[in-house]
Residue frames as a rotation matrix with the C-alpha (Angstrom) as fourth column:
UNK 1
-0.150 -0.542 0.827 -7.40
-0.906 0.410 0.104 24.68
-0.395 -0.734 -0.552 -30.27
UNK 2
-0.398 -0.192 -0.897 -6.45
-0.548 0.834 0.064 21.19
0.736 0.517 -0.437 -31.82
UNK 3
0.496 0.510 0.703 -8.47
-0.831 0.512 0.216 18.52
-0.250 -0.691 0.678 -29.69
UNK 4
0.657 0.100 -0.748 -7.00
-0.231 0.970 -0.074 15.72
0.718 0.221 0.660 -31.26
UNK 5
0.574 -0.675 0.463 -4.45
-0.634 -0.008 0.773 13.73
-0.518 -0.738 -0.433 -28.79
UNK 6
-0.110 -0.930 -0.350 -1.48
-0.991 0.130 -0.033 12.21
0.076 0.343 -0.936 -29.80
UNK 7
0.746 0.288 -0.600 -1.39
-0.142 0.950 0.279 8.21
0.650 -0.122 0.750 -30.20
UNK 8
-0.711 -0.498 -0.497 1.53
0.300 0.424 -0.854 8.00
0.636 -0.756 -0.152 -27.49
UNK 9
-0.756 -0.026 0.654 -0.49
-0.630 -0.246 -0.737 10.00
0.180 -0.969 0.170 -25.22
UNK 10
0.222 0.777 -0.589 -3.57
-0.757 0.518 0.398 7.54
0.615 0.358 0.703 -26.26
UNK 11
0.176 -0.264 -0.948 -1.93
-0.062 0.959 -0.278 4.77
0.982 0.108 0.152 -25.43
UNK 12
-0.821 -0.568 0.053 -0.33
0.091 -0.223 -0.971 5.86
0.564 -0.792 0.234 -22.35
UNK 13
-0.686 0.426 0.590 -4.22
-0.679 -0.666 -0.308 6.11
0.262 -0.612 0.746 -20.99
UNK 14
0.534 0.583 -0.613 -5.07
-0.662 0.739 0.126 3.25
0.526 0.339 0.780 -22.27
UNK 15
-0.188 -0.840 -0.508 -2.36
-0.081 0.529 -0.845 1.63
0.979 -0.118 -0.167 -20.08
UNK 16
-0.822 0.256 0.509 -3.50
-0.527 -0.681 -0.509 3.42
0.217 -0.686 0.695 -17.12
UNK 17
0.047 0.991 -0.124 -7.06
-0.974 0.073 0.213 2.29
0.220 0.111 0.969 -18.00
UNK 18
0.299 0.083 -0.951 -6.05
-0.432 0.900 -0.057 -0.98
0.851 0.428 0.304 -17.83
UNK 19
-0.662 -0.652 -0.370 -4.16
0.158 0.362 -0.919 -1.12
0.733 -0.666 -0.137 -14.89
UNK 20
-0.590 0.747 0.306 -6.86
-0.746 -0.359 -0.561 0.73
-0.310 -0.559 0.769 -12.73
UNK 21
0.074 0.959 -0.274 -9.49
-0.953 0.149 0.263 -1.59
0.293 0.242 0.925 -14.32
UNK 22
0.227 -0.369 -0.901 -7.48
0.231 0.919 -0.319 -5.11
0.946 -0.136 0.294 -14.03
UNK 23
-0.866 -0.490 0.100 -6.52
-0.113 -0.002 -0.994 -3.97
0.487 -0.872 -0.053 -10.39
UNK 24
-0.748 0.510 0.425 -9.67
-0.496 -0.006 -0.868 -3.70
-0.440 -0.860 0.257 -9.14
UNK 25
0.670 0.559 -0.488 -10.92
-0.596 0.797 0.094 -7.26
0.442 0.228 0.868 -10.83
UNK 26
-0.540 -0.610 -0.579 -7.99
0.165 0.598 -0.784 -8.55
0.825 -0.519 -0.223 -8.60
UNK 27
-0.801 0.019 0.598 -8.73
-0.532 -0.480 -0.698 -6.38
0.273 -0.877 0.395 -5.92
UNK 28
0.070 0.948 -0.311 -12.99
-0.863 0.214 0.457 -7.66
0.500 0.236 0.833 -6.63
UNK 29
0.319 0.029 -0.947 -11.97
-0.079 0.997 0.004 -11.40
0.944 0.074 0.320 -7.06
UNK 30
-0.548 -0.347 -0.761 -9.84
0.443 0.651 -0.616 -11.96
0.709 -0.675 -0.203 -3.81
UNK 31
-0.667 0.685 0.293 -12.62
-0.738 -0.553 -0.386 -9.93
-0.103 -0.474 0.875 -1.87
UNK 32
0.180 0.982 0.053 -15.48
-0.979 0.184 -0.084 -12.17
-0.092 -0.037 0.995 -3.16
UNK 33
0.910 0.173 -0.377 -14.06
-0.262 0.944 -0.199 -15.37
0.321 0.280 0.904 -4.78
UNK 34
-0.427 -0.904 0.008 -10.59
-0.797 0.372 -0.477 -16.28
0.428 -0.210 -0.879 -2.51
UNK 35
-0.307 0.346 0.887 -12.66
-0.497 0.736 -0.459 -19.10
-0.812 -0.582 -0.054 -0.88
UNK 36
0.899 0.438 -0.023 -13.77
-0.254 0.478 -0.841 -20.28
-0.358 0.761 0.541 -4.10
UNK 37
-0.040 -0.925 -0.377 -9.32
-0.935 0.168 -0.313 -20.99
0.353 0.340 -0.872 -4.98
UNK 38
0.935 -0.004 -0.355 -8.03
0.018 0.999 0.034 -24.13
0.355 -0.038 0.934 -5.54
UNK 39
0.065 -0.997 -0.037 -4.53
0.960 0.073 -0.272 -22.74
0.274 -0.018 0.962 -5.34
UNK 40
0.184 0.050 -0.982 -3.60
0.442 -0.896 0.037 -19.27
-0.878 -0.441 -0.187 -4.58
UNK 41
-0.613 -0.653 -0.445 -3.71
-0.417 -0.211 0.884 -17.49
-0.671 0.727 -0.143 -7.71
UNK 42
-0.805 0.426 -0.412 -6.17
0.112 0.792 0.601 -20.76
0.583 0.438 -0.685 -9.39
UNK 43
-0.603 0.713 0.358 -9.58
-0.091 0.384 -0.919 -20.90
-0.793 -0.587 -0.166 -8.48
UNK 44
-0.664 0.235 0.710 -12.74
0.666 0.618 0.419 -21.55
-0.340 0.751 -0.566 -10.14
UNK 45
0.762 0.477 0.437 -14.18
0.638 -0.666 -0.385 -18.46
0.107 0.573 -0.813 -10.77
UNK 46
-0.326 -0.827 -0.458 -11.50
0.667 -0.545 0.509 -15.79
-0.670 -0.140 0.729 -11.70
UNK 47
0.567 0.731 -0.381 -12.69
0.578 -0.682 -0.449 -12.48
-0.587 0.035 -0.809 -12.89
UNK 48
0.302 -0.809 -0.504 -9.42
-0.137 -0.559 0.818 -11.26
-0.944 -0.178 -0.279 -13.80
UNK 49
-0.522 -0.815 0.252 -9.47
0.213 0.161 0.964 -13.43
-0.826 0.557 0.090 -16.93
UNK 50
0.066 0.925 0.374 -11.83
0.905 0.102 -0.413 -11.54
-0.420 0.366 -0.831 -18.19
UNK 51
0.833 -0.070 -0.548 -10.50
-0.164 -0.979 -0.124 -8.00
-0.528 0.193 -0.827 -17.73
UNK 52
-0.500 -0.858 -0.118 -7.50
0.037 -0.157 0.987 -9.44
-0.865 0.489 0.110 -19.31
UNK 53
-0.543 -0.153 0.826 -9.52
0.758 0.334 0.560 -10.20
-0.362 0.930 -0.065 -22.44
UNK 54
0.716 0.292 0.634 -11.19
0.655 -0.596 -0.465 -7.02
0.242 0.748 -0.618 -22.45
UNK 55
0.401 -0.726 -0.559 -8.29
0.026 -0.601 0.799 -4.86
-0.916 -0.335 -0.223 -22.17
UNK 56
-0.613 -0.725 0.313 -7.01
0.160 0.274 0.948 -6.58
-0.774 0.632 -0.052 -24.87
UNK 57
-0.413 0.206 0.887 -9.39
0.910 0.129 0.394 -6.29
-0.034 0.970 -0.240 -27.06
UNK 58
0.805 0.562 -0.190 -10.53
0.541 -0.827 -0.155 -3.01
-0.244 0.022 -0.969 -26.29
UNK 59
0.929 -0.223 -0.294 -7.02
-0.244 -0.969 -0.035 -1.55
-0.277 0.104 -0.955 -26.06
UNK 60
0.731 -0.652 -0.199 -4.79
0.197 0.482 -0.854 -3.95
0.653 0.585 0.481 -28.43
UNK 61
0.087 -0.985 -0.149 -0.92
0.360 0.171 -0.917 -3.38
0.929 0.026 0.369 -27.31
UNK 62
-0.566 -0.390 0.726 -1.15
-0.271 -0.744 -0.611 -0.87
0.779 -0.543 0.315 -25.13
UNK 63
0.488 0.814 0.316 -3.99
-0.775 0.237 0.585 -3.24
0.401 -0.531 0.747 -22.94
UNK 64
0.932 -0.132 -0.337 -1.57
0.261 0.891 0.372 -6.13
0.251 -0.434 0.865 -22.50
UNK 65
-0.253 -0.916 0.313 1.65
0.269 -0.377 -0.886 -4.07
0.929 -0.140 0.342 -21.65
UNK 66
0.022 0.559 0.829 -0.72
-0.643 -0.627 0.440 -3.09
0.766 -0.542 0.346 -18.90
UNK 67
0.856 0.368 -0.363 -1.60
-0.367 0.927 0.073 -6.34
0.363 0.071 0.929 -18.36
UNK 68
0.247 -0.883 -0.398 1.98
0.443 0.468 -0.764 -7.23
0.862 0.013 0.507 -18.25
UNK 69
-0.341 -0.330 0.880 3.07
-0.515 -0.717 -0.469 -4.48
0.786 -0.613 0.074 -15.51
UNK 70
0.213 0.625 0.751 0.19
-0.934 -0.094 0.344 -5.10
0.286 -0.775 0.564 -13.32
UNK 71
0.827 0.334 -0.452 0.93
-0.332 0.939 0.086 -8.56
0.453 0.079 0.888 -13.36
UNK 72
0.400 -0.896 0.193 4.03
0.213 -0.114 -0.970 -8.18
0.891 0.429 0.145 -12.45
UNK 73
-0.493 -0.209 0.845 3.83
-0.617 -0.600 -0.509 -6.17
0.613 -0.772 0.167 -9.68
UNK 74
0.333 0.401 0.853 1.34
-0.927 -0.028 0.375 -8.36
0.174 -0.916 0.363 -8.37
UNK 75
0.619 -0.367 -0.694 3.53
0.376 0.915 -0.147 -11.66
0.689 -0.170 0.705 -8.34
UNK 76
0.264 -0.811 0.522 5.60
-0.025 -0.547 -0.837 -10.21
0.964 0.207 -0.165 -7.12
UNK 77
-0.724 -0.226 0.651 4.64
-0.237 -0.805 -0.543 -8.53
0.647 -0.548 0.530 -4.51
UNK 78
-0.201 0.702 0.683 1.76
-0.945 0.045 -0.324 -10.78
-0.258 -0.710 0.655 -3.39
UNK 79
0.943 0.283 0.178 1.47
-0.326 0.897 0.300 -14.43
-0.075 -0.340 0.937 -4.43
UNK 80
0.526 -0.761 -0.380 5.27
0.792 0.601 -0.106 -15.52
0.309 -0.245 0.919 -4.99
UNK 81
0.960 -0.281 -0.007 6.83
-0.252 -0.871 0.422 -12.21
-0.125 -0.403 -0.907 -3.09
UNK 82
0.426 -0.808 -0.408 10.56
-0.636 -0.588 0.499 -11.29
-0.643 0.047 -0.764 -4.19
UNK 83
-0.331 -0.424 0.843 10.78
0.490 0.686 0.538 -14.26
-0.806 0.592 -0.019 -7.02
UNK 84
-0.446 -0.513 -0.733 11.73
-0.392 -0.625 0.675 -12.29
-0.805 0.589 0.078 -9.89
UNK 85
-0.945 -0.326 -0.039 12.14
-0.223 0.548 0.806 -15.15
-0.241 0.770 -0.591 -12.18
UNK 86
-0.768 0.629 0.124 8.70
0.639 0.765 0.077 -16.48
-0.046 0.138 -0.989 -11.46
UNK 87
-0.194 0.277 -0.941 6.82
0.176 -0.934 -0.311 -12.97
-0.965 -0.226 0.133 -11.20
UNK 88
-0.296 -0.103 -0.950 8.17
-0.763 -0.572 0.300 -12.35
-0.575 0.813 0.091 -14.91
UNK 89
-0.976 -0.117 0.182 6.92
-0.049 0.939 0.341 -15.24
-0.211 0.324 -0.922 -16.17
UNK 90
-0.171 0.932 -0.319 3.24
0.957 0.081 -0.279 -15.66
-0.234 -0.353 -0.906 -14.66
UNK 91
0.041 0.383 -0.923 2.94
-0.008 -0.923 -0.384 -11.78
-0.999 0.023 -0.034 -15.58
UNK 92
-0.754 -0.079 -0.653 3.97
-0.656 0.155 0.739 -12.97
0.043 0.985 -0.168 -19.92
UNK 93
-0.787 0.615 0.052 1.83
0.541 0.648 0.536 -16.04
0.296 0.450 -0.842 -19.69
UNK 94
0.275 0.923 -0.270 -1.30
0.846 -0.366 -0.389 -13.65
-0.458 -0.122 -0.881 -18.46
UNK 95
-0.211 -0.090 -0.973 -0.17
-0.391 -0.905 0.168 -10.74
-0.896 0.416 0.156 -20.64
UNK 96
-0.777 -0.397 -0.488 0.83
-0.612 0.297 0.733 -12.88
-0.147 0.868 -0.474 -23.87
UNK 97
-0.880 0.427 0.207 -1.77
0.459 0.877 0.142 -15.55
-0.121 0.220 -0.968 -23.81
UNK 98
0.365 0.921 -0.138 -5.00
0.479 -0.312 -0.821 -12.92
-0.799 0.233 -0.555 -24.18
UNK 99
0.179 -0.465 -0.867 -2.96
-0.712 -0.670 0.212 -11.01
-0.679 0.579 -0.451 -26.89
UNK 100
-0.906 -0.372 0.203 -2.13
-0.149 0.728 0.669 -13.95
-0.397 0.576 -0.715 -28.80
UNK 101
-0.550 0.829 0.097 -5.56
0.679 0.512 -0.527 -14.48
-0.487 -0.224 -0.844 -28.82
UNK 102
0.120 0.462 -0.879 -6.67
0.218 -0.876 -0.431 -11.18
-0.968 -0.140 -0.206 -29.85
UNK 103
-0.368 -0.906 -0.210 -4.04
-0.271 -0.112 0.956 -11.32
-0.889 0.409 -0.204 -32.61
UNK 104
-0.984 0.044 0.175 -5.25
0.095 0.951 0.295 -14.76
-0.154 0.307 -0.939 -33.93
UNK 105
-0.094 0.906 0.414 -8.83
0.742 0.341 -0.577 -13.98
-0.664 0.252 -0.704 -33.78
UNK 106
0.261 0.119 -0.958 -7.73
-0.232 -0.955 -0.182 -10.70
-0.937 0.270 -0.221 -36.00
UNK 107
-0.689 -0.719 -0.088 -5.67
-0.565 0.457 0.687 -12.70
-0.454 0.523 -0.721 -38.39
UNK 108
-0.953 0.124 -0.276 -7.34
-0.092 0.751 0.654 -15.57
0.289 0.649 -0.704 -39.16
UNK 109
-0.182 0.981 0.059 -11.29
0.939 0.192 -0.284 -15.01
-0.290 0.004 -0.957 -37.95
UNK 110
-0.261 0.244 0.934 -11.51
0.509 -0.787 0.348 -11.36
0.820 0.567 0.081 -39.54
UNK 111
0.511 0.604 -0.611 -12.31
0.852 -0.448 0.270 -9.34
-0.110 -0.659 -0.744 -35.93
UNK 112
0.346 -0.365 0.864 -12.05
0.527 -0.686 -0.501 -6.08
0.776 0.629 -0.045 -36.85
UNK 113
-0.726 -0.617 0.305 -9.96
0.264 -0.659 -0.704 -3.35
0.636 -0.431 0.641 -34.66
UNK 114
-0.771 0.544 0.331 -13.17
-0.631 -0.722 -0.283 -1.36
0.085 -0.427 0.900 -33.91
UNK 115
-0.924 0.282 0.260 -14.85
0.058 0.772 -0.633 -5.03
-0.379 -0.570 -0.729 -32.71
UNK 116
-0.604 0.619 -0.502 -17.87
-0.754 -0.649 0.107 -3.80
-0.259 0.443 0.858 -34.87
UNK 117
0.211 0.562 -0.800 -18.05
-0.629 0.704 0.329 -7.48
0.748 0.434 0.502 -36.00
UNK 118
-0.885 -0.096 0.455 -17.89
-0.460 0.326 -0.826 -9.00
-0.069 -0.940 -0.333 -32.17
UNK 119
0.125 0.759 -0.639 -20.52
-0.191 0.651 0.735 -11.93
0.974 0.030 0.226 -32.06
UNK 120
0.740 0.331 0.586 -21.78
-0.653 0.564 0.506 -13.93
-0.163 -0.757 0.633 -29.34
UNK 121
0.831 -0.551 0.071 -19.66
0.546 0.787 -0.287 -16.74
0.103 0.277 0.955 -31.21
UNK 122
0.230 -0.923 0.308 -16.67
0.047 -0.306 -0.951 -14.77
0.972 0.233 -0.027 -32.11
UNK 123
-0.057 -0.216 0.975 -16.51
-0.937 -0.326 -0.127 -13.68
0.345 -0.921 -0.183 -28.18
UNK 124
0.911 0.032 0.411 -16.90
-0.264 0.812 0.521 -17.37
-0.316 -0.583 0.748 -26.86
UNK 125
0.771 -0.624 0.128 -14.52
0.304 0.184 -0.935 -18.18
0.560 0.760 0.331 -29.56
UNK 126
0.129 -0.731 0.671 -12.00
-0.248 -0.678 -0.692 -15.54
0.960 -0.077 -0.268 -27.70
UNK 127
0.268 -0.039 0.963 -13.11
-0.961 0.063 0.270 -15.94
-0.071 -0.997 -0.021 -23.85
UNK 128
0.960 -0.259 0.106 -12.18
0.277 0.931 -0.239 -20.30
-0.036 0.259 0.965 -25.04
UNK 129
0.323 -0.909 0.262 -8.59
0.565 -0.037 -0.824 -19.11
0.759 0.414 0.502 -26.63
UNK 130
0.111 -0.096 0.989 -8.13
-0.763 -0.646 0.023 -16.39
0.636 -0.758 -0.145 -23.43
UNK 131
0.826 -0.004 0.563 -9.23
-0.225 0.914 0.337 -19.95
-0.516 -0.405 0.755 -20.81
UNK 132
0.952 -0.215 -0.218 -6.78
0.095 0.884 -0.458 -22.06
0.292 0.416 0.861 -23.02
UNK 133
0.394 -0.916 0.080 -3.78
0.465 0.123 -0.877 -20.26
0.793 0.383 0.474 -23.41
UNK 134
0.091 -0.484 0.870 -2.87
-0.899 -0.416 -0.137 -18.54
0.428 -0.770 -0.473 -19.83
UNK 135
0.907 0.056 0.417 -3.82
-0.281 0.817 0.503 -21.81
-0.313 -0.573 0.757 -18.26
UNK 136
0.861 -0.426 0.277 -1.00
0.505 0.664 -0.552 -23.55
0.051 0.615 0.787 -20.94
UNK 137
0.246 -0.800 0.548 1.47
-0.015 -0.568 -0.823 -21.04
0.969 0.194 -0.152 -20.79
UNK 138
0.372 0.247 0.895 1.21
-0.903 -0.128 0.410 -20.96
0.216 -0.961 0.176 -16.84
UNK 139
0.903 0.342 0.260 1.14
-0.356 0.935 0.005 -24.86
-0.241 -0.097 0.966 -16.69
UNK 140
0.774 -0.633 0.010 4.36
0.322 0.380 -0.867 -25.06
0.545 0.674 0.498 -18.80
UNK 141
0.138 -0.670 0.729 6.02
-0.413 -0.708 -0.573 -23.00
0.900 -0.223 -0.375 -16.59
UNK 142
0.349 0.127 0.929 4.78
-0.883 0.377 0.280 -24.59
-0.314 -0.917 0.244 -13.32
UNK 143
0.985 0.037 0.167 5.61
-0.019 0.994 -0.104 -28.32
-0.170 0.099 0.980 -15.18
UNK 144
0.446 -0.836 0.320 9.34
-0.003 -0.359 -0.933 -26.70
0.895 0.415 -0.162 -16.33
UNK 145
-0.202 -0.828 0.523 9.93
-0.503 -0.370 -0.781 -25.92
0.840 -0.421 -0.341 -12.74
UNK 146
-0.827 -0.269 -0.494 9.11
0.042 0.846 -0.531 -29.28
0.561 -0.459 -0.688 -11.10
UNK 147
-0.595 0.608 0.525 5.46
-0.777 -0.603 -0.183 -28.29
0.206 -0.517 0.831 -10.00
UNK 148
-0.986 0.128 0.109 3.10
0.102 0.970 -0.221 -30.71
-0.134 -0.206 -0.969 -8.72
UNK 149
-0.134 0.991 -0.028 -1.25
0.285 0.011 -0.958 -31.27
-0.949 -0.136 -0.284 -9.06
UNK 150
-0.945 -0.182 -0.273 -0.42
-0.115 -0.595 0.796 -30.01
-0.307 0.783 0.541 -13.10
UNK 151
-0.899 0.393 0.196 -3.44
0.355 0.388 0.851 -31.74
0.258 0.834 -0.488 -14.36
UNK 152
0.187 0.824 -0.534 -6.01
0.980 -0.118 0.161 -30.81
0.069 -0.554 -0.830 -11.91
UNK 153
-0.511 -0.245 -0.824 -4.27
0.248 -0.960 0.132 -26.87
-0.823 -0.136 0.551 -11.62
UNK 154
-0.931 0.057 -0.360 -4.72
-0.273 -0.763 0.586 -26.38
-0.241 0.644 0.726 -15.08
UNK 155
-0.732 0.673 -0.100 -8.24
0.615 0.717 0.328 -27.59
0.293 0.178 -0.940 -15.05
UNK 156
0.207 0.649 -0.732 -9.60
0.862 -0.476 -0.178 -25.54
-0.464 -0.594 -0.657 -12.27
UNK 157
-0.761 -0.380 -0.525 -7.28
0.045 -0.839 0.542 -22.55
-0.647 0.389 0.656 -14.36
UNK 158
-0.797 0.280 0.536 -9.38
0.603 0.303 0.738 -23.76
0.044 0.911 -0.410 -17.23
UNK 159
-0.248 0.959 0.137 -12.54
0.814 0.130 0.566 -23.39
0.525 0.251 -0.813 -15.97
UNK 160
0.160 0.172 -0.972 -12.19
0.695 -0.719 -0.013 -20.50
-0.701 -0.674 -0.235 -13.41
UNK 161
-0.940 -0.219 -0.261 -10.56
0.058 -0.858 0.511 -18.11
-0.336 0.465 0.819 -16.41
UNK 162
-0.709 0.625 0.326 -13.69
0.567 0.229 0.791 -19.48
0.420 0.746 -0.517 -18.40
UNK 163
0.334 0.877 -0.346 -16.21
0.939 -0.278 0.202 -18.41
0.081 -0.393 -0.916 -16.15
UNK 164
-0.145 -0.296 -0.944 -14.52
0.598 -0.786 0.154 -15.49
-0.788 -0.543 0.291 -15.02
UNK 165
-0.931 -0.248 0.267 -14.18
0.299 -0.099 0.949 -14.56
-0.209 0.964 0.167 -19.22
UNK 166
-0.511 0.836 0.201 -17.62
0.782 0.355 0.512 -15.35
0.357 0.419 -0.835 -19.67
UNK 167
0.105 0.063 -0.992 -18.84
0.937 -0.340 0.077 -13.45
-0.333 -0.938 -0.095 -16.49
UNK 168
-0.525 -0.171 -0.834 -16.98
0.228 -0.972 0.056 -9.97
-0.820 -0.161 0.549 -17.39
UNK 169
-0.942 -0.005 -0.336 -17.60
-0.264 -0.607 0.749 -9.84
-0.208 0.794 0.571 -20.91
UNK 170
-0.487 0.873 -0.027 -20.98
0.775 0.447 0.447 -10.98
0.402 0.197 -0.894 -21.23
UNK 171
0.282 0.495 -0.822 -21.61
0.846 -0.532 -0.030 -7.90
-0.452 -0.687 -0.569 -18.60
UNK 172
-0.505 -0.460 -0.730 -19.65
0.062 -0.863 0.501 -5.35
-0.861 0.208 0.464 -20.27
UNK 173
-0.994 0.109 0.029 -21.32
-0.002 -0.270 0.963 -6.47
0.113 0.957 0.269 -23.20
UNK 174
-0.029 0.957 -0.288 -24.88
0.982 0.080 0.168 -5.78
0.184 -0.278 -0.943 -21.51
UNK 175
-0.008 0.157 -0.988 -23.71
0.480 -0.866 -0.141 -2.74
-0.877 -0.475 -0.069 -19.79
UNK 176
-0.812 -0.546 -0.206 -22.40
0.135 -0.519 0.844 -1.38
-0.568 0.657 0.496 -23.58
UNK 177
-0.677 0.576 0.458 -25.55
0.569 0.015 0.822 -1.69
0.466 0.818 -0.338 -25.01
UNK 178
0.011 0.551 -0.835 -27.10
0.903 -0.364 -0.228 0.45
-0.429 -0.751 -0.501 -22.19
């Protein structure tokens, strides 16, 4: 019997995985930290951008398609309910902006696939570019469609993804070395 598994069906768990994990760092965050929002959605500790960057780097493409869904569904369907336009948006700038990231630190800082050469630096480095770009991509959108508090939003975005970044992966990387 052949054990190996196909890279669709890989992927296709690895999607899963994500979605099950990144749901229930939403599910976590508005349980513990919804008093700690500045905005719905914005706050200053946000857990979520954390599973976005490990997803992504644990399960490259097939972690931010995840990413992308889940996100989706939950604009939708819970902070801007039945706005399409703005759903599909806010679900790319938190899909696309930890991917980019992932990309970029593959490209042009040398992080290998199999994360073997993950530092302390290289991972601030990432959970910094993860904090930067959702906030910015987000921000553009919210400044595109006449939004108001931009400077102070993407601040608290700033610093809640940060912590939140910091937070998951700093644990995951404790728990991994268990």
């Amino acid at each position: 019997m052949n054990a190996s598994i196909s890279p669709f069906r890989l992927n296709c768990y690895l999607f899963v995985a994500t979605i099950a994990l990144h749901g229930a760092m939403m599910f976590a965050n508005e349980l513990f930290f919804q008093r700690a929002e500045y905005l719905q959605g914005i706050g200053w500790i946000y857990l979520p951008a954390g599973t976005r960057l490990l997803c992504t780097l644990l399960f490259g493409g097939a972690g931010a398609l995840g990413l992308l869904v889940l996100g989706w569904l939950v604009t939708y369907f819970y902070y801007v309910p039945g706005d399409a336009l703005r759903a599909t948006f806010g679900a790319i700038a938190g899909a696309i902006g930890p991917y980019l990231v992932y990309w970029l630190a593959q490209r042009r800082l040398g992080l290998r696939a199999s994360l073997g050469n993950l530092t302390p630096r290289l991972l601030l480095l990432c959970a910094l570019g993860c904090s930067l770009a959702s906030p910015l991509l987000h921000h553009i959108w919210f400044a595109l469609n006449g939004g108001d508090n931009l400077l102070d939003g993407f601040a608290v975005m700033f610093i809640g993804d940060l912590v939140g970044s910091l937070v998951v992966m700093y644990t995951a990387k404790v728990l991994l070395r268990s």
